[in-house]
N, CA, C and O of each residue as an XYZ file, in Angstrom:
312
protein
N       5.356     -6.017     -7.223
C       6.516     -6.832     -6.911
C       6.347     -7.421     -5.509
O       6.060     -6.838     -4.463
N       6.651     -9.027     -5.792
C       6.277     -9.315     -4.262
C       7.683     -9.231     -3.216
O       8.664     -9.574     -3.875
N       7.969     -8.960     -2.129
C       8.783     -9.319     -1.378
C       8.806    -10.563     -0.513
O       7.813    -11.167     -0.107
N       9.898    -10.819     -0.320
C      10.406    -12.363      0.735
C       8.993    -12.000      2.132
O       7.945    -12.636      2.246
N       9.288    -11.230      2.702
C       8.286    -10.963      3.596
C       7.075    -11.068      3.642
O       6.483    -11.352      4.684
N       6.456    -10.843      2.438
C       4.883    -10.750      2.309
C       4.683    -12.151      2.079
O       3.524    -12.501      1.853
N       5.473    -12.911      2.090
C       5.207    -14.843      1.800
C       5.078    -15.323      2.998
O       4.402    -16.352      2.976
N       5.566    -14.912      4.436
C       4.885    -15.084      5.620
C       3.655    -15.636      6.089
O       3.644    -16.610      6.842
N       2.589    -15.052      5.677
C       1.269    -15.123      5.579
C       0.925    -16.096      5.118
O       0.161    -16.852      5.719
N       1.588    -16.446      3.434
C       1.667    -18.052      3.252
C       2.033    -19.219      3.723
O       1.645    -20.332      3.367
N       2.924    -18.882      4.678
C       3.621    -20.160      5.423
C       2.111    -20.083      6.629
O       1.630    -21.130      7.060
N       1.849    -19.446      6.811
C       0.511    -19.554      7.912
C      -0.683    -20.274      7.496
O      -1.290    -21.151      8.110
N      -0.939    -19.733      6.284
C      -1.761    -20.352      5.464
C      -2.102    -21.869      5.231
O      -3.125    -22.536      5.080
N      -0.218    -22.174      5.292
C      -0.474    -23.385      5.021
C       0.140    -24.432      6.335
O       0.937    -25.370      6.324
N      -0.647    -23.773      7.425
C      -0.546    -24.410      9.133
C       1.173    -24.853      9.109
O       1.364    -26.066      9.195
N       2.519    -23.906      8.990
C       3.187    -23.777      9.349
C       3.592    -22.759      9.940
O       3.411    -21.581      9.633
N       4.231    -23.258     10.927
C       4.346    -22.596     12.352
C       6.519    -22.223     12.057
O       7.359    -23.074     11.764
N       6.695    -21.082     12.232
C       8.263    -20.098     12.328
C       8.135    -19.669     13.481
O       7.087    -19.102     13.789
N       9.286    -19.851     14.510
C       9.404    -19.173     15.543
C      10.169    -17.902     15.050
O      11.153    -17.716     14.334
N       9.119    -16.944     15.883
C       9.304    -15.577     15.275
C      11.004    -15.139     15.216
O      11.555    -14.400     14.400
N      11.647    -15.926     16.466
C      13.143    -15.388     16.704
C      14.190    -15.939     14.822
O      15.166    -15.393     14.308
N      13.526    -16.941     14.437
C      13.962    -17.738     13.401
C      13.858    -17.149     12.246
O      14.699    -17.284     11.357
N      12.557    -16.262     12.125
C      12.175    -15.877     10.695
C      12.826    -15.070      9.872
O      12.494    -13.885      9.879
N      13.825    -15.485      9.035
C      14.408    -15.319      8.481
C      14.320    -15.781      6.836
O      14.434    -16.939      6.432
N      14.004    -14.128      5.691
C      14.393    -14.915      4.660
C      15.051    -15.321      4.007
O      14.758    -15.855      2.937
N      16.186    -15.176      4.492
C      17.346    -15.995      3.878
C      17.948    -17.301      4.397
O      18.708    -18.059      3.794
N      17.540    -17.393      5.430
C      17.636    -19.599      6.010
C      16.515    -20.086      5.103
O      15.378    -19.677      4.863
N      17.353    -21.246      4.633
C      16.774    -22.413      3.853
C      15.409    -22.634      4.828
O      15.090    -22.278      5.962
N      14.687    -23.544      3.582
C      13.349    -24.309      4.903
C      13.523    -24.841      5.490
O      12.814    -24.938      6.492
N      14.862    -25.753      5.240
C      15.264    -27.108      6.504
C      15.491    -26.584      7.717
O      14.900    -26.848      8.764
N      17.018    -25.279      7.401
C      16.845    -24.305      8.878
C      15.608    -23.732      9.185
O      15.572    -23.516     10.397
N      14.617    -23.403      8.645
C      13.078    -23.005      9.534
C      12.750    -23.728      9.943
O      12.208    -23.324     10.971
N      12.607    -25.411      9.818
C      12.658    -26.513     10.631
C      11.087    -26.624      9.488
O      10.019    -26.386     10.052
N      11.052    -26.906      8.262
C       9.920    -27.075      7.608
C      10.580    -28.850      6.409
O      11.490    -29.121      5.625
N       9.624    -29.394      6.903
C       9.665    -30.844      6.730
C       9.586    -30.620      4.883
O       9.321    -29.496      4.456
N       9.818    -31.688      3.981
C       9.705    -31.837      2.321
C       7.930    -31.623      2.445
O       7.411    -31.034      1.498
N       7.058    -32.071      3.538
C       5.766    -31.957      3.269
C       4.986    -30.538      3.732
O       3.857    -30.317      3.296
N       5.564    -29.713      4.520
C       5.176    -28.421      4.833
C       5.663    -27.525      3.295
O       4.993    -26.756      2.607
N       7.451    -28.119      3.089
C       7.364    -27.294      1.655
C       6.324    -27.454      0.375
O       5.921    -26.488     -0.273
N       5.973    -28.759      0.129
C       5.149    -28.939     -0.622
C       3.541    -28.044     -0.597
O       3.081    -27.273     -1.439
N       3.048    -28.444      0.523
C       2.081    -27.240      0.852
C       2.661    -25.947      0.691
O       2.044    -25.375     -0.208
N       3.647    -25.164      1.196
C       3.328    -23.691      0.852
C       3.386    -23.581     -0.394
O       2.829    -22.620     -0.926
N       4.074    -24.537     -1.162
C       4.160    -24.281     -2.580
C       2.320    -24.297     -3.418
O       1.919    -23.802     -4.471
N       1.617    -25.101     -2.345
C       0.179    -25.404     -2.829
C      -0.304    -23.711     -2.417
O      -1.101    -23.149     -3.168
N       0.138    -23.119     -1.422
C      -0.631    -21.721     -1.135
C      -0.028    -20.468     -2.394
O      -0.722    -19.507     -2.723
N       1.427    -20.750     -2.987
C       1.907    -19.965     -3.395
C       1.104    -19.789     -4.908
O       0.694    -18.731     -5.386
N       0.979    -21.641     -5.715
C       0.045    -21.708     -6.686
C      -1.365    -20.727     -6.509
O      -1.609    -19.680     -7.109
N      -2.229    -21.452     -5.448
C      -3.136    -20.529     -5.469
C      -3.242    -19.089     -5.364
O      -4.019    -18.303     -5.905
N      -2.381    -18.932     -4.626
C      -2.147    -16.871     -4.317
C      -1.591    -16.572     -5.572
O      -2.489    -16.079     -6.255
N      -0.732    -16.623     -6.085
C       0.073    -15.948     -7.395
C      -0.153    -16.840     -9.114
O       0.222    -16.539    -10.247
N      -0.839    -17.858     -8.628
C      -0.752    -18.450    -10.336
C       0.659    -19.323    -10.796
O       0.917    -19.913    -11.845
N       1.493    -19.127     -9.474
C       2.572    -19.706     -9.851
C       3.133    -21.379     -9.488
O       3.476    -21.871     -8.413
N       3.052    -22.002    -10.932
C       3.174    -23.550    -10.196
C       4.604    -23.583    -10.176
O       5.333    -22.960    -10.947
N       4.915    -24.238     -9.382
C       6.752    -24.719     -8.719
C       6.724    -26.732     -9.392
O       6.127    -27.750     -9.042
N       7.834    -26.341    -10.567
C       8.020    -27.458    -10.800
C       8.712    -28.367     -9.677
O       9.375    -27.923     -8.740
N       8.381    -30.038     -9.995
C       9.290    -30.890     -9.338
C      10.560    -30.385     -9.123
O      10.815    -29.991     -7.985
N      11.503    -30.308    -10.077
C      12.821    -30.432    -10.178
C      13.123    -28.915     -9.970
O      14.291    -28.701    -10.295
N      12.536    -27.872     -9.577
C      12.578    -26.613     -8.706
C      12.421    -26.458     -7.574
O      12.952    -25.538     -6.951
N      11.401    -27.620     -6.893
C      11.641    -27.234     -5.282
C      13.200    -27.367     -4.678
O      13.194    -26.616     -3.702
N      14.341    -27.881     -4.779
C      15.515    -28.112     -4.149
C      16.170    -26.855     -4.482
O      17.061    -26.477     -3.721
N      15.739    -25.830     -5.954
C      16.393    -24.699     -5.987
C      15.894    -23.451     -5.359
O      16.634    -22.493     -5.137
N      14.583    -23.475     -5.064
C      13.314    -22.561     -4.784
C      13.798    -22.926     -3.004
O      12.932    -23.718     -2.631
N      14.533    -22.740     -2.119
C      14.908    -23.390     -0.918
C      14.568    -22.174      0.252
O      14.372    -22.375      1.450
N      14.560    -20.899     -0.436
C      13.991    -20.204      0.846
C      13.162    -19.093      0.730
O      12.801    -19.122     -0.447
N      12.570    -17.980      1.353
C      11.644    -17.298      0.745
C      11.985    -16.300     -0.049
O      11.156    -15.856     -0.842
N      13.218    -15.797      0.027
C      14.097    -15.157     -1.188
C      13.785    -15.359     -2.752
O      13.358    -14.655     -3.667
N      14.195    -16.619     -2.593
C      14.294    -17.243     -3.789
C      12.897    -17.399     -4.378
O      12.595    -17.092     -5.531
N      12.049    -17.927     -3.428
C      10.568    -17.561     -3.744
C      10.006    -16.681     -3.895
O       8.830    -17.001     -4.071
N      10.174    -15.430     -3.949
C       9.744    -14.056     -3.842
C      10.826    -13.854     -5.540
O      10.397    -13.308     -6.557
N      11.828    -14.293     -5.423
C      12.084    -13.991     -7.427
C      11.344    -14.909     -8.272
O      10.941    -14.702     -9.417
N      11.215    -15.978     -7.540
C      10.150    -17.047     -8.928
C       9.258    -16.450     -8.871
O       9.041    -16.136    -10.042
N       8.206    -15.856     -8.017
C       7.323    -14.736     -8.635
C       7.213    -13.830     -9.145
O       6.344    -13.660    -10.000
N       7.969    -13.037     -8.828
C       8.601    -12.012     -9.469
C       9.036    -12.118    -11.089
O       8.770    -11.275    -11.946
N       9.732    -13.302    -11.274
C       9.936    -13.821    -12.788
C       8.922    -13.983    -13.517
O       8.842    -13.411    -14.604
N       8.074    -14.698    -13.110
C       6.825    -15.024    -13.410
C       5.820    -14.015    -13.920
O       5.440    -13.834    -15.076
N       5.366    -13.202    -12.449
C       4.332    -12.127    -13.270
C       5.126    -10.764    -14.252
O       4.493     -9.926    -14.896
N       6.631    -10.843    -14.139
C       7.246    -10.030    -15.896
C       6.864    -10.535    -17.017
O       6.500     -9.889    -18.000
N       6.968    -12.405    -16.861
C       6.436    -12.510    -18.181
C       5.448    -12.635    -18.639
O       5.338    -12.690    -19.864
């Protein structure tokens, strides 16, 4: 089971920068100060790390690492 936390590493991955005082997984990406094109990339690190592709019309619901840590989670149950 993955946790919100262990997706960290991914946001690094994909040369985004969280000020540590900020990191929080429950603020949206906009409050992490992560642009529509930084989200798009971590979503490119999350594909490769977990197998999991993030539809179009899911990134606006998929909004913070919470929420990202259950779409995986959903995912490798089924």
């Amino acid at each position: 089971m993955i946790k919100a936390n262990d997706l960290w590493s991914l946001m690094a991955q994909a040369d985004i920068d969280v000020e540590a005082s900020e990191a929080n997984t429950e603020k949206t990406f906009s409050e992490l100060g992560l642009d529509s094109l930084d989200v798009f990339n971590f979503f490119v690190e999350v594909d490769t790390e977990y197998g999991v592709v993030v539809a179009d019309d899911e990134f606006e619901a998929l909004n913070t690492l919470e929420k990202v840590a259950q779409r995986i989670n959903q995912s490798s149950a089924a």
